[in-house]
C-alpha positions in Angstrom: 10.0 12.0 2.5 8.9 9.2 -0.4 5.1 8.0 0.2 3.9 5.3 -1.6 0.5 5.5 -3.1 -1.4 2.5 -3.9 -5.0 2.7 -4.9 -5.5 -0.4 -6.9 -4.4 -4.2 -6.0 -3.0 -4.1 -9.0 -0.6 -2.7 -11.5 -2.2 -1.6 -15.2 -5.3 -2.3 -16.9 -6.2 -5.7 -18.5 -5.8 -8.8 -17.0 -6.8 -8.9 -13.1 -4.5 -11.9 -11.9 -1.2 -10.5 -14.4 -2.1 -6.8 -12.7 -1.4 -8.5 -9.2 1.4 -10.6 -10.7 3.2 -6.9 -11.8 2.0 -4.8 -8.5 3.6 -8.1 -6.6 7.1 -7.8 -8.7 7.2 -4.1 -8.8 6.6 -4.3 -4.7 9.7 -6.8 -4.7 11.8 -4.7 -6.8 11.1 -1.6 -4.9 12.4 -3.2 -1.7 15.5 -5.0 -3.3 16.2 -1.2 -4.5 16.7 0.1 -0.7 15.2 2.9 -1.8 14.2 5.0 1.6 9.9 4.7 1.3 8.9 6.8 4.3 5.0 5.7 3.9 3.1 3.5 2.1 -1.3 4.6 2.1 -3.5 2.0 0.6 -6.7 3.1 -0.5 -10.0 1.8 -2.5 -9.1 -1.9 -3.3 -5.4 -1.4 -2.5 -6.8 -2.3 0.6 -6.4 -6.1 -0.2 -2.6 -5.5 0.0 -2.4 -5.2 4.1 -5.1 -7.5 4.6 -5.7 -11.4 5.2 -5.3 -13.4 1.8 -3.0 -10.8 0.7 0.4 -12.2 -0.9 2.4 -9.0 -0.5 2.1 -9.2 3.2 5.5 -10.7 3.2 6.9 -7.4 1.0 5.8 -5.4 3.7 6.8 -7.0 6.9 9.8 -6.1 5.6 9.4 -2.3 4.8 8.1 -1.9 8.1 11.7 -3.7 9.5 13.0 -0.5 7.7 10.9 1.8 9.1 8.7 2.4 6.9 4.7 2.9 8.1 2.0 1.7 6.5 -1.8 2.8 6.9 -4.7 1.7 5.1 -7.7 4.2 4.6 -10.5 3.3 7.2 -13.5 4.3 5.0 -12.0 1.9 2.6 -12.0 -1.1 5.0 -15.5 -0.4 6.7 -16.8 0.3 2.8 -15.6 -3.4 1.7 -16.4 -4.8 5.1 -13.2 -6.1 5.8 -11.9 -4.0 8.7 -11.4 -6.4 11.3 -8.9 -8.7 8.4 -6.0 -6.1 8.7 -3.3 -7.3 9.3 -0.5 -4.9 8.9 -0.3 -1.4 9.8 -2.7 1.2 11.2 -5.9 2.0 9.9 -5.6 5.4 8.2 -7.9 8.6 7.5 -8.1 11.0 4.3 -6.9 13.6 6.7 -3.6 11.4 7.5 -3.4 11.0 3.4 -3.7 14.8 2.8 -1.2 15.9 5.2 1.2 13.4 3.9 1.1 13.5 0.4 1.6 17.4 0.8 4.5 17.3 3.1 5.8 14.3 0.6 9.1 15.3 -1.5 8.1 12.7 -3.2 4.8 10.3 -4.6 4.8 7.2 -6.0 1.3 6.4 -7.5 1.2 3.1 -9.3 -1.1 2.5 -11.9 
């Protein structure tokens, strides 16, 4: 199983808007790779990814086409106060993220 780990809205350090620019690119290149992501967990302000406004939404409509689940950490969204803006996937606990990341064969964490 491949999980997807994405903790940030963005990709690198530096420049906010070219961070979502690369996290937005990598995201597209991922899916044009067909590589198998079992799960994607968005945490901390990789929140903004599944929720209204976001402009990878599209990206993971179609993940989910391939099966892929997506959950977005609870505490996160109540935190920021933007729980009732999801808008893709299930709303995730630390417990969910724990079991998966130790079961995963693989983690991808972007940075």
């Amino acid at each position: 199983m491949i999980f997807l780990y994405l903790n940030s809205d963005k990709m690198g350090d530096g420049d906010p808007e070219l961070g979502k620019k690369l996290l937005k690119s990598f995201l597209s290149e991922l899916l044009a790779s067909n590589t198998k992501i079992d799960f994607v967990g968005c945490v901390n302000s990789g929140i903004n990814l599944t929720i209204e406004g976001s402009d990878v939404l599209e990206i993971f409509k179609e993940f989910e086409k391939r099966g892929t689940k997506i959950a977005t950490c609870g505490t996160c969204l109540k935190h920021y106060g933007k729980t009732e803006k999801l808008l893709i996937g299930q709303i995730g606990t630390m417990k969910m993220t724990v079991e998966i990341m130790t079961k995963a064969d693989k983690v991808i964490r972007v940075n």
